[in-house]
Structure formats: C-alpha cells, structure tokens
C-alpha positions as a Python dict, from the first residue, in 0.01 Angstrom:
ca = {
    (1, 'X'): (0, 0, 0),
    (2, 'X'): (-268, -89, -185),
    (3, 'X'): (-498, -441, -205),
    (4, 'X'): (-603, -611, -517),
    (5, 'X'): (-919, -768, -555),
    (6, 'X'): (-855, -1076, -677),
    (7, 'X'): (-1030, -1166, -1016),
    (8, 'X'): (-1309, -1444, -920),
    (9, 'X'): (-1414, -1661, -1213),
    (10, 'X'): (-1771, -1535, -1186),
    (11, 'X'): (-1565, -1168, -1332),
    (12, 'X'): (-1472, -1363, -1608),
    (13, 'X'): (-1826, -1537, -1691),
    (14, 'X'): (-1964, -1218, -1657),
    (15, 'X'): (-1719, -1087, -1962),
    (16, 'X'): (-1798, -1355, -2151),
    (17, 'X'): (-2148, -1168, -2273),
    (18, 'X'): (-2231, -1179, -2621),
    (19, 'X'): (-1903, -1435, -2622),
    (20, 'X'): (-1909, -1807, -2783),
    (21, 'X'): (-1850, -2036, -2497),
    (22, 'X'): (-1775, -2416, -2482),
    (23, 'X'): (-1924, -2541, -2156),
    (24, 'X'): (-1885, -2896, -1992),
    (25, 'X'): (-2092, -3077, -1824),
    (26, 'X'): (-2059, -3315, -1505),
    (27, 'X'): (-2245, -3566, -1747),
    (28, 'X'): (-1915, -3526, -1917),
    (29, 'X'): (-2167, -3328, -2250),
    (30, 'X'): (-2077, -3038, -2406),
    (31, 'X'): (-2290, -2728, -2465),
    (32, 'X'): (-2151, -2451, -2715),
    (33, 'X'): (-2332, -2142, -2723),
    (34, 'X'): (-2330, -1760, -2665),
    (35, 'X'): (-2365, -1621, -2314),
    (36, 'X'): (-2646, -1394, -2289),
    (37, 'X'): (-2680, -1424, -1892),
    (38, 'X'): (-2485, -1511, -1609),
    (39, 'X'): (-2633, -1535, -1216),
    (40, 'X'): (-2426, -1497, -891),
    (41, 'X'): (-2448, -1900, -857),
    (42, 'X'): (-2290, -1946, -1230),
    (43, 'X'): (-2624, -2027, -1367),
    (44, 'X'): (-2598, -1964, -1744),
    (45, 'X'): (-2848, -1859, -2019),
    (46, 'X'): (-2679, -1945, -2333),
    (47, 'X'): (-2828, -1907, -2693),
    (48, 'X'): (-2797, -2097, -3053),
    (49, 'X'): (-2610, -2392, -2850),
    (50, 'X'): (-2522, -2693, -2947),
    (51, 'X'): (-2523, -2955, -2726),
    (52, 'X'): (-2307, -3285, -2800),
    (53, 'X'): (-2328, -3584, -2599),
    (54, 'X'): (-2041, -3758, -2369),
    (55, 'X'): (-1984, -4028, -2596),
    (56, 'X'): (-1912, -3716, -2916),
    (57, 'X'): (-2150, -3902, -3132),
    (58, 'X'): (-2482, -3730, -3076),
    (59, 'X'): (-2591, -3356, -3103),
    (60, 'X'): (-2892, -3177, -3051),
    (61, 'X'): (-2985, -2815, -3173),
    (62, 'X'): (-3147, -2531, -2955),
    (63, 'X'): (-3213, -2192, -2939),
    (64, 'X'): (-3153, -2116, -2612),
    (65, 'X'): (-3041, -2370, -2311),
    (66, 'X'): (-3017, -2288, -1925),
    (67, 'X'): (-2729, -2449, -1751),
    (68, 'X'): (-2735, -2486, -1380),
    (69, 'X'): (-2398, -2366, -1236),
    (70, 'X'): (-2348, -2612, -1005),
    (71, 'X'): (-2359, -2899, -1318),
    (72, 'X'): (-2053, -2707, -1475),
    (73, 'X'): (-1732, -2910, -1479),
    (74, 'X'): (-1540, -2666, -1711),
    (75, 'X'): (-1583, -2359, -1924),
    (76, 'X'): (-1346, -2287, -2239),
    (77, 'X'): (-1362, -1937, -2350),
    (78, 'X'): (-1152, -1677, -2568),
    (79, 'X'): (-863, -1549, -2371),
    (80, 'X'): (-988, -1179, -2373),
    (81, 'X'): (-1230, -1249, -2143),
    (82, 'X'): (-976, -1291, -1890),
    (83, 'X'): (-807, -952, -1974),
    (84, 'X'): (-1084, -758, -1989),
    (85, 'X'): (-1201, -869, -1604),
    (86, 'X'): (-863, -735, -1503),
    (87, 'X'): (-883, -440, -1667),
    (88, 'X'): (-1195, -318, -1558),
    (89, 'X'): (-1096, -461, -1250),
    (90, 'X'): (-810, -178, -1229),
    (91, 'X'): (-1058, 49, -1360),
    (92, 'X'): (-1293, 15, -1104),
    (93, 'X'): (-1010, 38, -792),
    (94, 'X'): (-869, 360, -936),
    (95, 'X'): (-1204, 518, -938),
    (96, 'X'): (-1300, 370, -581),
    (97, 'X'): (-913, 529, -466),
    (98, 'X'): (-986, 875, -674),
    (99, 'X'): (-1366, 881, -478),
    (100, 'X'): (-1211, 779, -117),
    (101, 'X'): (-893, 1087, -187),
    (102, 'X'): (-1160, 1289, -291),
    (103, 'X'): (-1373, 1178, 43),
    (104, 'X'): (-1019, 1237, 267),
    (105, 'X'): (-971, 1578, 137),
    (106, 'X'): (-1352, 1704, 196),
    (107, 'X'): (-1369, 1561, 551),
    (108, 'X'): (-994, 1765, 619),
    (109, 'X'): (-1151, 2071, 525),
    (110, 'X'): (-1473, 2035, 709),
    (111, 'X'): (-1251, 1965, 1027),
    (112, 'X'): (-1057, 2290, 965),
    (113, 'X'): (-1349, 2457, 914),
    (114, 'X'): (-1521, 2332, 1215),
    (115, 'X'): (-1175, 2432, 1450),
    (116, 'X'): (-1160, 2764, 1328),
    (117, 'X'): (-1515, 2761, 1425),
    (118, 'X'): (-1437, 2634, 1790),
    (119, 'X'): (-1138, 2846, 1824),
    (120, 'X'): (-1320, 3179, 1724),
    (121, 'X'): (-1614, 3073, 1975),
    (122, 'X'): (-1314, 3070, 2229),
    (123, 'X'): (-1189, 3414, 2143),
    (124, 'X'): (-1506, 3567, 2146),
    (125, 'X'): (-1617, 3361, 2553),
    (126, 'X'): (-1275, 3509, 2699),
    (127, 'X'): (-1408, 3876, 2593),
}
C-alpha cells in the first residue's frame, strides 16, 4: 500500500513561477504580479505588480515588490498550478518507488551472493 504525500500549498506557490498571481494582504491590499521567487516561509518576490489599496481606490506601480509570507491573507492563482503540483508530485513518488525496487533487488543479490560465499567457506572448513 502505498502513501501519498499530501500536496502543501508551498507545492503550489512554487508552480506558480513565471505565473500572474493576485495576492492579498492582511492590510486587506492587493498586489498583482508575476512570481519570480518563492522561500520555504512563503516569502514572495513578485515582478511588474500592481499594488491596489484596501479601500480599491488607489494603485501604485512597481517593478518588483517583496511580500513577507506571514502578511499573506490569500493568494488567487490559475488553476493549473494546482495540477501541475500533483502531477509532479506523482512523478516524483514513482521515481522514489522505481529507485527503492531498484535498491530491494541489489541488496537481495548481494545477500545471495554473500551466502553462497558463507556456505562454500563451510564446505571447504569440513574438508
């Protein structure tokens, strides 16, 4: 039976690269931009945002913001992003299962190797 890693929401930040993103603010403002980075603690590096204040009626213009990831009420994405984390999610479990099979099978042989070792040193003691 196999486990599934479940699909945290830092996976789906992190396949949000090179992605439009609409991120909101505990401030209650909104930042739209392109993700260029994403840290293990959500920070974000987005660039040519848009940032719009809580109220809607302001809006500033940058080239690149940085939004710390504990700020972050909400994040509105494309729905690929979410698709693509599970995918390569699968992708990465099948090649960790093929590697550990592969792992299994080696250590078998070395252990019949390493009997038919032990069992020929016996033969050749009782001579």
């Amino acid at each position: 039976m196999s486990v599934r890693k479940p699909i945290t929401p830092l996976d789906v930040l992190r396949n949000c690269r090179a992605k439009v993103v609409s991120v909101e603010l505990a401030g209650g403002e909104t930042i739209n931009g392109t993700v260029v980075r994403v840290d293990r603690a959500m920070n974000m590096v987005l660039k040519q945002c848009i940032r719009t204040s809580a109220d809607g009626e302001a809006f500033w213009r940058s080239r690149e913001s940085l939004i710390r990831g504990a700020s972050v009420r909400n994040v509105r994405m494309d729905e690929r992003a979410v698709i693509i984390a599970d995918a390569q999610l699968r992708e990465v479990t099948s090649k960790s299962k093929n590697k550990n099979r592969a792992k299994a099978k080696s250590n078998d042989k070395q252990q019949g190797e390493r009997k038919a070792t032990l069992s020929g040193e016996k033969r050749n003691r009782g001579k």
